[in-house]
Each structure stands twice: as structure tokens, then as C-alpha cells.
C-alpha angles and dihedrals in degrees: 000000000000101000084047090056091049100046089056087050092064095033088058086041091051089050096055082042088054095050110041093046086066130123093305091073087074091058093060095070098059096035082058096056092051101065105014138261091282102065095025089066087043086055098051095039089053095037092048097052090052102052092046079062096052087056097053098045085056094046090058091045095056099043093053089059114086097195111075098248134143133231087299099051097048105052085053089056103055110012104043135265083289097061088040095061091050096048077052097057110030091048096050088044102048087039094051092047094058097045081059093056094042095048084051098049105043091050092052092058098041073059094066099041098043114029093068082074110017093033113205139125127292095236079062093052088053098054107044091050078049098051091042093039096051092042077053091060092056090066090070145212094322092053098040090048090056101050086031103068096038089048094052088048090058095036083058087056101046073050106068096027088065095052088044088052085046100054108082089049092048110104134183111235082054085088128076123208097210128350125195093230123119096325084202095041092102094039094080102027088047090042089053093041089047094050118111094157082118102060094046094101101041089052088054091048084059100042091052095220097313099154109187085039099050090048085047087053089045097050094035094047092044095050085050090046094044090047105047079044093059091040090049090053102044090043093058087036092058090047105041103029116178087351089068113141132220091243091035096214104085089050098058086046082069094065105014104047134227088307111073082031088075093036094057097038083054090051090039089052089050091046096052085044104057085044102051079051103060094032110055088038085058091053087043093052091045085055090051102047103021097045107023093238113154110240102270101061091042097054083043094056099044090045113030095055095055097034083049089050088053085040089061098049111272112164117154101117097172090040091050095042090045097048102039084047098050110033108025089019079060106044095048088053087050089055091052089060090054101049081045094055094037085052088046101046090044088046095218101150094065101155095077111333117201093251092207099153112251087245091084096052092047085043081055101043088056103050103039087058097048084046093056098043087051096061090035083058097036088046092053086045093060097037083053094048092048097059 
């Protein structure tokens, strides 16, 4: 029974792992040059906290619920038909934005590993890895958990390979304390790689409402994914210095060769994989139990708007990462507080509540909204701009 229970705990923590070192990971790199190591770290630290919180406050929120529902669900529940809409909104849009990403990303790479001996375009390559990834979604939780698990044990040791094959390029003046770059540039791409909101109900589906063990997995994966975060960053950033690339890849082949160029095409692809997974699963799922849709629908909803927007020609990685970060990223995290408060004041969790004070949801509300104003406002300043 023990070694059961225990072999849940890693395979929930495996899950959150899985889905925060996605594709977002690539964008830190980059975010940390522009504005220096300093900030950078203060960026990741706050921003971490706070989405550990987030986590938790879902997770309590979930396991007060008896009926097997999703964010949706759930706000309506608890916070009114409003509340509900928003959760709506906020949670297909932000996870549509980061299928997109990831659809984008993870072709591009397939295109480095693959077109040396298969030739083709990238945009193929995109959507092919878009048309596989989202029939592997169909399959469902039990699939996804048993690929999942093997694939983010391996993800963690392409990891660290990578840092270890970094560290004799790495040099010192490649950092930079402080730069005088776009002070806000990380806030949204760090607050979209240290997100692992979407992995929340499938880890307590596999813990089986095991409450003290579920909160453990969350703290535990969300400290893993944060570190190997920080260590994947300085590590390209040491290397690359101020020539660090968005996707991070193409900038260490400068310097690194072909070599580390496959290698880290083949951890990137990985990356983006173990997240699409859980993410459009997630947004399947929400379709299923929070609207009453039947599977296929649902899996043709949470895929075929996404895999039609990369069909079209959308292209803008950072952009996409950094808004749906930022501004649904952040909505959907405000709407997490509040389920969090509305579960606390009812009392509702009373075998073992998580007994975090009211303060840091109310610390988090206000700064996730300000956060999100701030790159609505920032994104119409540059369309505009750009007329």
C-alpha cells in the first residue's frame, strides 16, 4: 500500500513537472538577458511564489468540490454565473494561446532534428507535430499519464545534460547585473513557464483525494520545475550572453556547434510534448464536465482552433507566450484567489484546510491584475506604434 501511495506521489509530481518545463522554459533565456541576472532571479523568486500559490489555492478548491468539474466549473460554483464567464474565457483563450506556441515550437524543432534527413519546411513540420500531438490527446488521461511520467524523467535528464555540456562555455562577463532593456519584458514570459494551474486535476485524479499528499506533489513538483528553470537559463545565458536568442537553441549553436543544437532540439521537443499533453487534455476535459459536451467535440474544440491558427500562418512565439502569460495567464490566476477565499470563508475544507492567510491571495489578486493591464496597455501601444 505504501509503496502504491508513493508511487502516486512521484507520478503527480511528475505530471506538474511535465507541464511547467514546457515551452516556456525557451523564452527565459532570452527575457533574462534583457534586463540582467538581478532582476531576472527577482522575477522568477516572486513569480514563483506566487504561482505555487496559485496551485494550491486550486487544489483546495478542487478538492472541496465533490462533482468532478474543471476551473469553469468551479467559479461558477462558488463565485456566480459572472465569475463563471470569465473563468470561461480567460481559461480557452490562455489555453489556446499556449497550444499555439506549443504547436509552433515543437514543429520548429522537429524541423531541426528531422529535415537534415527528411528535408521540408518548417510550417510542415508544424503541422504535422500539430495533427499527431492533438490525435494523441484523444486517447485520453490514462494514455497521457503513462507516456507522461517516463518522458519528464527523461526531460529532467536532457536537462541537466545540457547545463553540464554548457558549463565549460559558460563565462562570466557573459552576465550582465542589470541591463537597461524592457524592465516588464520577463514578467509575462516567467509568469507563463512557471505556471502548473493546468495539471492540478489530473494530479488529483492520481492522487485519489489524498489531500496532505496532493499539496506535498504540488510544492515538491513546482520547486523541480522552478529550479531546472533557473539552471536552464543561467546556463544559455552564460553561454550566449547578450547574443541570446528567443528560442534559445540557434544562439547556443553559435558557440556550441551542431552538436548541442540536436540535443536540445531533441529536449525542447520533449518539453513542448509532455506540456500539449497535459494541456489540451485539461481544456478537453473543461469542455466535457463543465459544459456537458461528448468527447469528440470536446477534443475538436481544444485542438482544431489552435491547430487552424498555426494553419493560417501565426507565427509570433515571444508575443503569444508574453500575452497569454500576462493577461489571460493572469486572469485565470485572479480567479483561482477568489475561489480560494470564497472555499476559506465558507469553510468548506474542514479536514485539514490549508490554512495560507487571506493576505496572500488578496497580494496576488493585485498584482496579477496590474500585471495584466499593464501588457493590454503595452501590447495597444506598440500596435499602435506599428500603424
Amino acid at each position: 500500500m505504501k509503496i502504491k501511495a508513493k508511487n502516486h506521489f512521484w507520478l503527480s509530481v511528475a505530471t506538474l513537472v511535465g507541464t511547467m518545463i514546457g515551452v516556456g522554459i525557451f523564452g527565459v533565456p532570452y527575457a533574462m538577458s534583457q534586463v540582467g541576472l538581478v532582476l531576472a532571479l527577482v522575477y522568477v523568486v516572486i513569480l514563483g511564489g506566487v504561482q505555487i500559490l496559485q496551485s494550491l489555492f486550486y487544489a483546495e478548491a478542487a478538492m472541496a468540490c465533490e462533482e468532478k468539474t474543471r476551473l469553469i466549473g468551479l467559479a461558477g460554483r462558488y463565485l456566480g454565473p459572472r465569475a463563471r464567464h470569465v473563468a470561461a474565457t480567460s481559461t480557452v483563450l490562455g489555453f489556446w494561446g499556449g497550444l499555439v506556441a506549443y504547436m509552433l515550437v515543437g514543429g520548429t524543432f522537429l524541423h531541426l532534428i528531422l529535415s537534415p534527413l527528411m528535408g521540408g519546411e518548417i510550417y510542415q513540420y508544424q503541422l504535422g507535430w500539430a495533427l499527431i500531438g492533438s490525435l494523441i490527446v484523444f486517447f485520453g488521461l490514462d494514455f497521457v499519464e503513462k507516456i507522461d511520467f517516463a518522458s519528464t524523467i527523461a526531460l529532467g535528464v536532457a536537462l541537466l545534460v545540457i547545463v553540464a555540456m554548457s558549463a565549460e562555455h559558460i563565462s562570466p562577463i557573459s552576465y550582465d547585473l542589470f541591463k537597461a532593456g524592457d524592465l516588464f519584458l520577463p514578467y509575462g514570459v516567467i509568469l507563463f513557464s512557471l505556471s502548473g494551474i493546468a495539471a492540478i486535476p489530473e494530479m488529483e485524479d492520481v492522487m485519489g483525494g489524498k489531500h496532505e499528499g496532493f499539496r506535498k506533489s504540488i510544492i515538491v513538483g513546482s520547486l523541480i520545475a522552478i529550479g531546472l528553470t533557473v539552471l536552464f537559463a543561467l546556463a544559455v545565458y552564460g553561454v550566449s550572453g547578450s547574443g541570446t536568442t528567443q528560442d534559445a537553441v540557434s544562439g547556443l549553436q553559435v558557440i556550441m556547434g551542431n552538436g548541442i543544437t540536436l540535443f536540445a532540439a531533441a529536449f525542447g521537443f520533449l518539453a513542448v510534448a509532455t506540456s500539449f499533453f497535459i494541456i489540451a487534455l485539461n481544456l478537453r476535459s473543461s469542455f466535457e464536465y463543465d459544459y456537458k459536451m461528448h468527447k469528440v467535440p470536446s477534443w475538436l474544440l481544444a485542438c482544431g482552433v489552435p491547430f487552424g491558427l498555426v494553419a493560417i500562418g501565426v507565427k509570433n512565439f515571444i508575443g503569444i507566450v508574453s500575452f497569454t502569460g500576462a493577461v489571460f495567464g493572469g486572469i485565470t490566476a485572479v480567479t483561482v484567489s477568489l475561489l480560494y477565499m470564497a472555499v476559506t470563508k465558507k469553510g468548506l475544507m474542514k479536514d485539514r484546510p490549508l490554512g495560507v492567510s487571506l493576505f496572500w491571495a488578496k497580494l496576488s489578486i493585485v498584482l496579477l491584475s496590474l500585471g495584466a493591464i499593464y501588457e493590454v496597455a503595452s501590447t495597444i501601444r506598440n500596435w499602435l506604434a506599428g500603424i
